[in-house]
N, C-alpha and C positions, 0 to 999 in steps of 0.2 A: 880853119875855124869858120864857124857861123856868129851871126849876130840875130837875134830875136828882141823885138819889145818885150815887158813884163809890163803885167798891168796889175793893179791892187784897186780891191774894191771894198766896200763899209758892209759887205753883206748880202751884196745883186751882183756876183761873180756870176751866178748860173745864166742869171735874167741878161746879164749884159752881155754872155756870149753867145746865146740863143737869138737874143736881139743881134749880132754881127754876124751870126750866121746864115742870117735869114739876108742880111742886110748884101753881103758880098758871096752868098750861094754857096758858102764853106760847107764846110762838117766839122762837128766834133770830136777830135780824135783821141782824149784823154779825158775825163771829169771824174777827179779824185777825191774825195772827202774826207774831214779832220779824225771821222770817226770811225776810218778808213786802216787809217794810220796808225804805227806803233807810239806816235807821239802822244801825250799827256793831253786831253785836248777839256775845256769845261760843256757840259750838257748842251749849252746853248748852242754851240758852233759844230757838232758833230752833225750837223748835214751841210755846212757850210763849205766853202770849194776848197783843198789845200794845195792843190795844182790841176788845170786846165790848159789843154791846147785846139786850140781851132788852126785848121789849113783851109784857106784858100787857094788856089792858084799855087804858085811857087811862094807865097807867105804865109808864116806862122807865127801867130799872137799866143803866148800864154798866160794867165791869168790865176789868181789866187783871192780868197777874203780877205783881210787884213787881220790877225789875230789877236792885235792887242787891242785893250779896254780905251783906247784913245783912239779909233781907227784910222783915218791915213786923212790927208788935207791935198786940194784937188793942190796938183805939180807937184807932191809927190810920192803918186801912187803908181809913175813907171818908171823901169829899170829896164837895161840894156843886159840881154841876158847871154852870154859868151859859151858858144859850146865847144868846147877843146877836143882836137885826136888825139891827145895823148899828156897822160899826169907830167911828163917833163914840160909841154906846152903850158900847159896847164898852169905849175910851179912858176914857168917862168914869166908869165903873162902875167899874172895876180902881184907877181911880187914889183915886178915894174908899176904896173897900176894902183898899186896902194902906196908909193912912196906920196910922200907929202898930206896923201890921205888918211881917212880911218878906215878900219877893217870892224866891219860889224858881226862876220862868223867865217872865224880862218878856216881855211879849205880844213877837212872831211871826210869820211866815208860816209854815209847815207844809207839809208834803209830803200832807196829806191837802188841800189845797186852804180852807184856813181860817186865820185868825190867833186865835192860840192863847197862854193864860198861865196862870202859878201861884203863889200864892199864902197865907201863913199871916196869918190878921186877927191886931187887937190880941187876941182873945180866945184863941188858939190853933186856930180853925177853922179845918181843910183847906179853899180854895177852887178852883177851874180856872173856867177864861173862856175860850169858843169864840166866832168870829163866820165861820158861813161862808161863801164867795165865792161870789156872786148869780148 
């Protein structure tokens, strides 16, 4: 398994990872858009980011807008983003980490070709859980 930050942003996804990448000499290696997407998205946010990854070094930050009409409150707009080898890991990792917790989008298959979930622990940590298709 890997571990990733997630970041969530009110709208300067782009700006804030062009800013990081300028900042720690990255590149960006994904910048995905809402309107991109098979997803339902409203006028306003189809250039908005619906997943971004920047690599530095041996670190990679991913990034997104926030999509709701309420958008995100600074602590908690990162999540801890878990990338699984394999849907048994996967299953069994999510289900252990959501006890005591809530499940915000049980695991899925995904239009990016991966199954995918979300998650709040008992603690209040933002979690997500990827595993993607071999």
């Amino acid at each position: 398994m890997k571990l990733f930050p997630y970041l969530n942003f009110n709208g300067n996804c782009e700006e804030a990872l062009n800013f990081y990448k300028d900042a720690f000499g990255g590149e960006i290696i994904q910048l995905g858009r809402y309107g991109e997407s098979p997803m339902e998205s409203p006028e306003e946010i189809k250039d908005k980011i619906i997943h971004g990854r920047l690599q530095f070094g041996d670190v990679l930050i991913m990034a997104s807008d926030a999509m709701n009409e309420n958008g995100i409150n600074s602590g908690d707009n990162i999540s801890l983003s878990v990338e699984c080898d394999t849907n048994g890991q996967l299953e069994k990792v999510f289900s252990k980490m959501s006890e005591g917790g809530k499940i915000t989008m049980p695991l899925q298959e995904q239009f990016w070709g991966a199954t995918f979930g979300m998650l709040t622990d008992k603690f209040g940590i933002h979690w997500m859980f990827n595993c993607e298709k071999k």
